[in-house]
N, C-alpha and C positions, 0 to 999 in steps of 0.2 A: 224394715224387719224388726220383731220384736220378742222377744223371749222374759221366761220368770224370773224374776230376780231373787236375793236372800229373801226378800220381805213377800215375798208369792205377790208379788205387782210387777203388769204385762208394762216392762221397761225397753223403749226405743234402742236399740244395738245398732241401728247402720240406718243413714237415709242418704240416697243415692241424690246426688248433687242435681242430676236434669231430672228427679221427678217429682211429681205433685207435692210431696212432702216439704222440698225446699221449697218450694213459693208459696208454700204454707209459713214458713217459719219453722218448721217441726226440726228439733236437736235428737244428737244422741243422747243419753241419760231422762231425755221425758217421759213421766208415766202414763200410761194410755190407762183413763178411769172406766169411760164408756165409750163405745161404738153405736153409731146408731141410738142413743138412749138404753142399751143393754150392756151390761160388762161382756168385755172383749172374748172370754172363754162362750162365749154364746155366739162367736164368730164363727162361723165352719173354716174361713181364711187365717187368723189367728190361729186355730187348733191345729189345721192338715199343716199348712204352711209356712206359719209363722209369722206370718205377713198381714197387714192392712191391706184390703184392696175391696172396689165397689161399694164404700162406705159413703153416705151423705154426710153427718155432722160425726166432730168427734172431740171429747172433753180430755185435756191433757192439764196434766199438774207438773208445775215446773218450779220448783224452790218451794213447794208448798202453795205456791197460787195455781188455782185455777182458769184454763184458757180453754174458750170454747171456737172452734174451729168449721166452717164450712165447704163444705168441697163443693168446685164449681166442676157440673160433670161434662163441659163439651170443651176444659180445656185439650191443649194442645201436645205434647211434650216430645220431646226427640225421640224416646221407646216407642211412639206413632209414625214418626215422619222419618225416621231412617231405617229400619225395615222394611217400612213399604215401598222407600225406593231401592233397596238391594234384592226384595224380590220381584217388581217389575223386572228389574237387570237380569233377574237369572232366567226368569219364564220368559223373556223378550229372547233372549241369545237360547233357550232349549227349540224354541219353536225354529229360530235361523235354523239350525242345524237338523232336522227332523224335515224345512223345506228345500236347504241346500245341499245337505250334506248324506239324505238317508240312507244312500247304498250305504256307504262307511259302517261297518260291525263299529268300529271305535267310536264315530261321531253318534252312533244314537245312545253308547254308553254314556257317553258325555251328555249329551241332554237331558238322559236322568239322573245324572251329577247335576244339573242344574235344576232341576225340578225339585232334587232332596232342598237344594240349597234353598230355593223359593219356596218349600214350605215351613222352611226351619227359620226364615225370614216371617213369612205371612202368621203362625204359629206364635213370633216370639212377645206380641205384644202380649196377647192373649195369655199367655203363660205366665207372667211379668203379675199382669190384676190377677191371677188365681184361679183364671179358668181351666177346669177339668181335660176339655178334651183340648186344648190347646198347650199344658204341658205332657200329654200325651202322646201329641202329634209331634212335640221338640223333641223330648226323650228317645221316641224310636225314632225318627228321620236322624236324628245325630248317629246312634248306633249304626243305622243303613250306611248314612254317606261314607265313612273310610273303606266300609268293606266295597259298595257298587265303585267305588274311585279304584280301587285294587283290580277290579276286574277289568275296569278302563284301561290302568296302565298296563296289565297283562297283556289285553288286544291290543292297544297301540303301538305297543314293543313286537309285539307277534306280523302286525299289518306293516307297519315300515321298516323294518328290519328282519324278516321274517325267520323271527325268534321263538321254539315253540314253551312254552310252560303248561303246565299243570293246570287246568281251568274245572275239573269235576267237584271238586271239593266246595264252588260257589254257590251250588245249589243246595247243600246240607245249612250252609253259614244260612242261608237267605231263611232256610225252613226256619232255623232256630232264632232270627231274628223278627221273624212274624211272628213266633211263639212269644215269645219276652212280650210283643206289644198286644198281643191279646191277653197277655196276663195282667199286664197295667189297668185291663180292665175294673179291677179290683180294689183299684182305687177307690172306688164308689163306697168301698164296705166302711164305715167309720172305725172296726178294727184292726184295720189295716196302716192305719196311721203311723204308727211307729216304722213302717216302713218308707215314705212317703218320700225324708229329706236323705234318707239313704241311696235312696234312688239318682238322685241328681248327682251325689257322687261318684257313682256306679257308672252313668253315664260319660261324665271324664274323662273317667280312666278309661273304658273303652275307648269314646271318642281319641284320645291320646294314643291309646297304643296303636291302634288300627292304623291310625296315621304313621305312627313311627315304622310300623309294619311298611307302609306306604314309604317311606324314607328307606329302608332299607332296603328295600326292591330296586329303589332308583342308586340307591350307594352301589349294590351289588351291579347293575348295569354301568355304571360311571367306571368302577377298575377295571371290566372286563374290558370295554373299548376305550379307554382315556390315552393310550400310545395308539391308536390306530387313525390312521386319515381318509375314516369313511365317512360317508352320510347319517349312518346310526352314530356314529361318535358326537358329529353335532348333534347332533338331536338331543343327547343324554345331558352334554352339557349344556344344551340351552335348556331342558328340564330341570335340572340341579339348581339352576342360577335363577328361573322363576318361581321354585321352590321356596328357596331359602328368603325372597323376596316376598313373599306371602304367607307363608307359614309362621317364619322367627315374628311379627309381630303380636298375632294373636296368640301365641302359646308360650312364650318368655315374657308377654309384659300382663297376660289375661290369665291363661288358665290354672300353668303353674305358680303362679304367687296366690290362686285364689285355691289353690288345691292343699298348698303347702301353709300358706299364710293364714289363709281366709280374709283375702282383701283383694280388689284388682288395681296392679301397679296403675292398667289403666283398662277405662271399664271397656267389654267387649264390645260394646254399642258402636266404635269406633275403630277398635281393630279388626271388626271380621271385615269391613270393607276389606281391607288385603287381601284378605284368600279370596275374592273370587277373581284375584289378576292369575292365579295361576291354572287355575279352567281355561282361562281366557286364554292364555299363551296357548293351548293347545290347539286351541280353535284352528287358531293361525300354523301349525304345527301340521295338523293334518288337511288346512287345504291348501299350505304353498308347497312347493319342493324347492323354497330358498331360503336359504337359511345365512343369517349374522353368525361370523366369531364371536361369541361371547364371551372370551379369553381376552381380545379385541376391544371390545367395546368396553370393557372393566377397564382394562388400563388406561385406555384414554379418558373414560370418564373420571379415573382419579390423576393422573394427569391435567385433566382441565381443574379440577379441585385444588390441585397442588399448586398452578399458574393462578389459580384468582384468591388464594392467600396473601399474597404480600398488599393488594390495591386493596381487597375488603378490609386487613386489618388497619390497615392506613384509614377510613373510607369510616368504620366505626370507630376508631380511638379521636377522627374527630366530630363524630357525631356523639359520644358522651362526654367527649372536653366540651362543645358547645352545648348543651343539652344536662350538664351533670347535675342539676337541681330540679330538672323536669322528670329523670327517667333512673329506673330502676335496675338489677342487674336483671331480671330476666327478659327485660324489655331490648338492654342491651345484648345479652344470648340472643335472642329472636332474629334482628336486626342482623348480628354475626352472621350465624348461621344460617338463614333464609338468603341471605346478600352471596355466602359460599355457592349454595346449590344453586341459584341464581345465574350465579359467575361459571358455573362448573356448566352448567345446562347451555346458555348462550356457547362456552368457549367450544364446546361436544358438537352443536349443532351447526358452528359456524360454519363449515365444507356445505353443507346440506343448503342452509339460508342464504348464506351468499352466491349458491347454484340457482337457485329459485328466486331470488332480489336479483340476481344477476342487471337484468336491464332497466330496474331504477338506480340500484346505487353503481353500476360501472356498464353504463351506456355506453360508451366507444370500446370498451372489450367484448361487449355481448357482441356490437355490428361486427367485429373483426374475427368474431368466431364463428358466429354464422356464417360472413364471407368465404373462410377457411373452410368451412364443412361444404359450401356448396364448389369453392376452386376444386379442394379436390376429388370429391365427387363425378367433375366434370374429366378429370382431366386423363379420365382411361380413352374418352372417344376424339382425342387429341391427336392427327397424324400426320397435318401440316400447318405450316406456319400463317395461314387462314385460318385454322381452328383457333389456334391459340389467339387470336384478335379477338373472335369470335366470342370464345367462351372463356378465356382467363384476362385479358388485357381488357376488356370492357369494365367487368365485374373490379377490378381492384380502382380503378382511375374513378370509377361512381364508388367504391366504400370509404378513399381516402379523399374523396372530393378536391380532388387535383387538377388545374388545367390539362395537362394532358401527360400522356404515358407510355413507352414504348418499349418493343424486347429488339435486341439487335443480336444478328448473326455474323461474326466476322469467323471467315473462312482462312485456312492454315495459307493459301494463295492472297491475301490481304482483299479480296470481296468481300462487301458488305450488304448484309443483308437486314432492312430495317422493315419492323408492322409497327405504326402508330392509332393512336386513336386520343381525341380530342387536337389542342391547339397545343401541336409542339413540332421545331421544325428538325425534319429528319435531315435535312442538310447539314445543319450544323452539329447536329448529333456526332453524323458520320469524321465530319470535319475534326470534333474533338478527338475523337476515337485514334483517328490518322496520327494526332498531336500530342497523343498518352496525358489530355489534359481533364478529363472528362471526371474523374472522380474527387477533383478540389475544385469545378466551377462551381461558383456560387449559387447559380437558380436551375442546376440538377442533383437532384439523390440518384446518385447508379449504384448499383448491388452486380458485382462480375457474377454469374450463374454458374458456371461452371470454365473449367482451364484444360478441356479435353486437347487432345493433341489434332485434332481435326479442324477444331473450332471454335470458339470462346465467345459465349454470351453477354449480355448485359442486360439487366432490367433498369430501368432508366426511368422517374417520376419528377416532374415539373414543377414545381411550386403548390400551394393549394391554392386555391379560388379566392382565398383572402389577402392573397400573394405573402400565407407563412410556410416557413420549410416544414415540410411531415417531421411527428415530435419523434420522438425518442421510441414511443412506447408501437409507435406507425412502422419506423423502422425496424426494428424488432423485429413486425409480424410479416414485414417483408422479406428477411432474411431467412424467417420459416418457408415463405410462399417459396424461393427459389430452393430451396432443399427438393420441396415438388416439381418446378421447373427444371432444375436438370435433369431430371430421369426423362420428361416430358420432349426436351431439344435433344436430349442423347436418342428419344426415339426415334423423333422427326430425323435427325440425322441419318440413322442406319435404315428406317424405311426411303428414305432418297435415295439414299444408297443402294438398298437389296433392290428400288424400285430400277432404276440407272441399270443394274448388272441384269436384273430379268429381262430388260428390254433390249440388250445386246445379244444376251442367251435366247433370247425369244426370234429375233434377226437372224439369228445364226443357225435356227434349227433347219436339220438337211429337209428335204421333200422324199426322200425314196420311202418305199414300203417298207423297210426294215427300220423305217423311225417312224411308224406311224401310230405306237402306242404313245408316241407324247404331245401329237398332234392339241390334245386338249391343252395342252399349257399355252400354247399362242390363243385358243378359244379362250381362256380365262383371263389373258391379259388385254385381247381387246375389249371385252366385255367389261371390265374395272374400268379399261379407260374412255369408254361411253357412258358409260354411270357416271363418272366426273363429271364429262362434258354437258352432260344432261341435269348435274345439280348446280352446276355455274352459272349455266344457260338461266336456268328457274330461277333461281336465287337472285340474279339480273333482273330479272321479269317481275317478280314481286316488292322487290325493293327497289333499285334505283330508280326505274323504269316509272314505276307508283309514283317515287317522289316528286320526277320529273315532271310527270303529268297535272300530280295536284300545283306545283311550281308555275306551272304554265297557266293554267285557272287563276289561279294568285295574280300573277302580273296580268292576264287578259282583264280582270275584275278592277282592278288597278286602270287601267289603261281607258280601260269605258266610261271613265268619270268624266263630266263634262266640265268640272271645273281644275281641268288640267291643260296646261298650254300644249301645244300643236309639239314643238321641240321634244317635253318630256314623254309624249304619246307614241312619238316617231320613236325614242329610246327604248320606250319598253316594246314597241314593236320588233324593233331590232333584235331586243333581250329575246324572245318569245322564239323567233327567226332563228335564233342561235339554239337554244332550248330543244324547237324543233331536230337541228342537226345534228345534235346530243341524240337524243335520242330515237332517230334515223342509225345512227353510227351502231348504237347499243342495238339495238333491232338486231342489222346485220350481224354483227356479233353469236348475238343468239342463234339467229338461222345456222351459222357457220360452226357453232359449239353442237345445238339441236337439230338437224334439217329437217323437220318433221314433214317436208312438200314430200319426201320420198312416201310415205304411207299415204299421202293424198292423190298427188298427180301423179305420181312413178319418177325412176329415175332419169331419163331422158329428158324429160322438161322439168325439172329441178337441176341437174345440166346444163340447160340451154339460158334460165333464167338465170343460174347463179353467175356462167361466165358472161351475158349480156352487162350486169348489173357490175362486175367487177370492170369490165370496157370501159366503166366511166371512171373508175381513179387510176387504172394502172396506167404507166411511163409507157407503156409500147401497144403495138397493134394487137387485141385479144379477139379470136376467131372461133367459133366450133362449128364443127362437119360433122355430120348426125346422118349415118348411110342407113342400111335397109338392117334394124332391128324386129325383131318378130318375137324372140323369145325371152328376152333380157330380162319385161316387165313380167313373169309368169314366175319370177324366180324368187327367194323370199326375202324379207325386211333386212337382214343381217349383212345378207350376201351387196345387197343394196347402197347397201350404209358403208361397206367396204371400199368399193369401185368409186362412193363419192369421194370415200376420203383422199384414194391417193391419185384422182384431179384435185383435190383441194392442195394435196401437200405437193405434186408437181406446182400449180401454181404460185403458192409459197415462194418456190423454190428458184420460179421466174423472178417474181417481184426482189426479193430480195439479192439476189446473185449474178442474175444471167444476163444484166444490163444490155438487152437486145430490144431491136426496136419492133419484133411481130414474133407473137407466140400461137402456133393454133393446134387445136386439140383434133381429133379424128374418131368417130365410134361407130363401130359398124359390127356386123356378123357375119362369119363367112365359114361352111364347113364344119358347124358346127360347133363353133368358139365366137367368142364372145375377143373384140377386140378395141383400146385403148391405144391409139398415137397421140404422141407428145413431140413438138418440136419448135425450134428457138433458131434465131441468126445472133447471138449474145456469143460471150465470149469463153462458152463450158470451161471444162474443169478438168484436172488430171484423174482420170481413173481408179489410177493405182495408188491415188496420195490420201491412204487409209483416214488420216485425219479431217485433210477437206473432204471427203464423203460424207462422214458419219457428221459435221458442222452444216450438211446441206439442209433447208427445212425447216419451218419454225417449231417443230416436235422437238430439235433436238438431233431428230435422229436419221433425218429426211431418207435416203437411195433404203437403206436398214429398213426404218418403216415400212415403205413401199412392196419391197420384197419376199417379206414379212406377211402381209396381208394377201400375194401372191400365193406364196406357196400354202399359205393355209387354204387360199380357195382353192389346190391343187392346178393351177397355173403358173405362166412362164413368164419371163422379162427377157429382155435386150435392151442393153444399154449403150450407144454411139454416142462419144465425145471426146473431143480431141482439145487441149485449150487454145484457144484464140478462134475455133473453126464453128462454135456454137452446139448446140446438143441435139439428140432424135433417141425418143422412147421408143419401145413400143411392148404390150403387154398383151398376152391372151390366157383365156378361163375357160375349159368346157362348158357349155350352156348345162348338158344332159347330167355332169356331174359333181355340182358342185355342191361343196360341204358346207352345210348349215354352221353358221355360228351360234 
């Protein structure tokens, strides 16, 4: 910049540190002789503006010598390179919001907030060298922006708060704000002159006030909601707080000292970057609906400032005690202060960074926490003590990588009930338990689960696989795990339980027609207990069954090698032989859980095969008499499945109790029923001796069951047994009328 001095000589006033001038050498107090080879009043820049600018050479007198000076015109300078990336920034994010955001009335205000600001950006070089229509285009975009921002915030307050104001008034401002910039037109006229550096002050102060106008729209929205605990409340103080974040620097260190002063404490080039974080925040504002305490986030971040004070001042007093001949104080402020925000930012961030480092820097809590998210996840489809093997006892014995691991059930009658899984012996588990010795042996961690008056749990872990005890930090997360296991074994409890009393109430329900609205409750509870037996069955079939098979391959592969002696060939045969038997055994099983022959061959010869096939382990003579059926197979799958079971559970009930030496069965039809004889030379039972009844049967609930399944198919029972004289069933079911299960 350059103005007249006493002596009428065009005297240097101000050269701005990052432009051409400085890397010229050019001071303040230098006389500019000529421009161009003409005195400087022949400058049209000189005269409008005051200013140097678009000059090739230039003759300056400095203490009375003469210095001739060359401009080199493709340099470079920061009024090139930082404008032109704050307006890429602003036209890159007007265009996002115009493709992401168009419905929004407030988001496409906001793009022409960004568009002002990009061209008051692309504008300012040009402005800077003395170009006409580029302080034309800064002049009036300045004026626009605080008012187009006012109409912003008016919508945005109106759209997410639905707040109404006054909005007609913006079309008068906008008319007279294109008026002002058609009159700048006039700049062109060289008599205009006088008006020209007036101008830029004029702009200021609008620009200033328009914004303060802007501030006060948002104070006035801050007291009306600042005690309320709504979603506009945040809003306003997260507006305030990106305010004061982007505003206070360009206008306390820029505009006012250059208004008031006529100097920038620090040049704008630098602080308008700030103001466009506070556009930006809205972006974010109107397309999330979440929103930070910002009340919140202030205290902790000074907070964390307050905590990295004592190490940073530590941290620099010994970095100028070592360094106090190398460094300066502003070197050592830097150093301070950069070291605070530093310390402050890290300490702010650490919840956040150590969520996301989580499994480089604390690998055995990440496994244990994902373990935990996936236990309890699991542990709503938890309803017996198989489940819990299944889906919680596997999963912790693989996170803590432990030989093996176990939940025990010790019942209020001193039963105990143990699921293990890997290499741990549930014998001696039990044995400790018995011994009240089990929570100071050495090579178990137990954790009691719960001290219910029914029953008292244990989780129980074994060594680790390196044979060291789980740390500290294991146990811990174990004593979290059974917080969830009690609720889990308090379930399992009371579902045995409620299951145990449905099935006596289910026994017990009458047959007449005045109980025949509840007939579906014994339909629902055979139906659950076929679903069991049907996913035991599978679950058999797919796994053991599988293993056994590929088992057998193994040793047959093994055994075929010819350079194996005759002795070891004969062993693995044997092995194989047994394997076989294994899974012979499990077979039967399945039939007896599953009998899927009923949908194939019918009942009758599912009948005849199953008791053949039982002839060959049972203690006594097993027979069936199979008379003139016609209608039985015509009847459906359910009713089917029914009639197997209680030949299955009488025979049960042989095997285990009736110690007689011939059992034989009877099925026939006569008159239109459907009829089952059962009868034994064993030693029967007392009738009337409530408790040995309901102990008959491997169910649990053996005559109960039976009866159970009778009167749901609307059929009858007789029961003969006398003790010591042996037993005689006998059952019959309408063919014409029996009830579907």
């Amino acid at each position: 910049m350059v103005a007249l001095n006493k002596a009428d000589q065009w005297e240097v006033t101000e050269a701005h540190s990052q432009s051409a001038s400085a890397k010229l050498g050019i001071r303040v107090g230098d006389v500019v002789k000529l421009v161009d080879g003409k005195p400087p009043e022949d400058s049209k820049y000189v005269v409008k503006w005051g200013a140097i600018e678009q000059a090739n050479t230039l003759l300056i007198s400095r203490v009375g010598i003469d210095h001739d000076f060359k401009i080199v015109k493709n340099s470079t300078t920061l009024y090139d390179v930082i404008p032109l990336a704050e307006e890429s920034i602003c036209i890159f994010l007007a265009c996002i919001l115009l493709l992401k955001l168009r419905r929004s009335p407030s988001a496409r205000l906001l793009s022409v907030v960004f568009v002002a600001m990009g061209l008051i950006y692309m504008s300012l070089g040009a402005s800077i060298r003395g170009d006409l229509l580029g302080k034309i285009v800064i002049s009036s975009f300045m004026m626009i922006l605080p008012v187009v921002f006012l109409h912003f915030i008016v919508t945005f307050f109106k759209e997410k708060g639905e707040l109404q104001f006054a909005t007609g008034y913006f079309k008068y401002i906008y008319a007279i704000l294109v008026g002002i910039a058609m009159l700048r037109g006039f700049y062109l006229m060289p008599s205009m002159t006088q008006f020209y550096r007036l101008d830029g002050i004029v702009t200021l102060v609008f620009f200033i006030i328009g914004f303060l106008i802007n501030i006060c729209v948002i104070a006035y929205m801050y007291f009306k909601v600042r005690n309320d605990k709504t979603y506009l409340s945040s809003i306003v103080k997260s507006v305030c707080f990106s305010l004061f974040i982007s505003i206070f620097p360009i206008i306390c260190l820029s505009f006012l000292p250059k208004l008031f002063l006529g100097i920038w404490v620090i040049d704008a080039i630098y602080t308008s970057w700030t103001i466009i974080l506070f556009p930006i925040s809205f972006i974010y504002l109107i397309a999330s609906n979440q929103l930070y305490d910002i009340g919140m986030v202030i205290r902790r971040f000074i907070f964390a400032g307050l905590v990295s004070v004592i190490p940073v001042s530590l941290f620099t007093g010994i970095y100028a005690f070592l360094f106090s001949h190398e460094v300066n104080e502003k070197q050592i402020l830097f150093v301070f202060a950069g070291s605070i925000f530093l310390g402050s930012l890290l300490l702010y961030a650490a919840e956040y960074g150590t969520t996301r480092l989580e499994p480089f820097l604390f690998p055995k809590k990440h496994v244990l926490q994902l373990a935990l998210k996936k236990i309890s996840k699991n542990l709503g489809a938890i309803s017996t003590l198989r489940e819990l093997k299944d889906i919680i006892l596997i999963d912790i014995v693989n996170t803590l990588q432990v030989l093996g691991g176990a939940i025990v059930f010790r019942h209020e009658n001193e039963k105990i009930e143990i699921i293990t899984q890997g290499e741990i012996d549930a014998l001696e588990i039990e044995r400790l338990i018995h011994e009240a010795s089990l929570p100071n042996h050495p090579d178990f961690t137990s954790i009691e689960i719960t001290g219910h008056g029914a029953f008292t749990g244990y989780l129980v872990m074994t060594r680790k696989k390196t044979n060291m005890l789980i740390s500290k930090e294991e146990k811990q997360w174990l004593q979290f795990i059974t917080t969830y296991l009690e609720i889990s074994l308090e379930n399992v409890h009371l579902i045995r339980k409620l299951t145990g009393n449905l099935q006596k109430f289910a026994a017990q329900l009458p047959h007449e027609a005045v109980a025949q609205d509840i007939q579906w409750f014994r339909k629902v509870m055979f139906e659950l207990q076929e679903e069991e037996r049907i996913r035991i069955a599978n679950d058999l079939h797919d796994t053991t069954m599988q293993d056994l098979f590929f088992l057998k391959r193994r040793i047959s592969s093994i055994a075929d090698k010819s350079t194996l002696e005759k002795s070891d060939q004969e062993q693995l045969n044997n092995m194989n032989n047994f394997v076989d038997m294994i899974n012979a055994s499990l077979r039967q099983s399945c039939f007896e859980l599953n009998p899927h022959l009923l949908r194939e061959v019918g009942l009758i010869q599912t009948l005849q095969m199953y008791v053949e096939k039982e002839a060959y382990t049972t203690p006594f003579e097993l027979s069936i008499d199979v008379g003139s059926v016609a209608y039985i197979e015509s009847k459906d799958l359910p009713t089917k499945r029914h009639l197997f079971r209680i030949v299955q559970e009488l025979l049960n009930n042989a095997k285990k109790h009736s110690q007689a030496a011939r059992v034989m069965f009877t099925v026939e039809e006569a008159d239109h029923y459907f009829y089952i004889y059962y009868e034994d030379d064993g030693v029967g039972f007392n009738v009337q001796n409530e408790g040995v009844q309901k102990e008959i049967g491997a169910s649990g609930m053996g005559i109960e069951q039976i009866r159970s399944r009778i009167i749901h198919m609307g059929g009858q029972m007789v029961l003969n047994t006398i003790k010591g004289q042996g037993t005689s069933f006998r059952m019959w079911i309408p063919i014409e009328e029996v009830i579907s299960a």
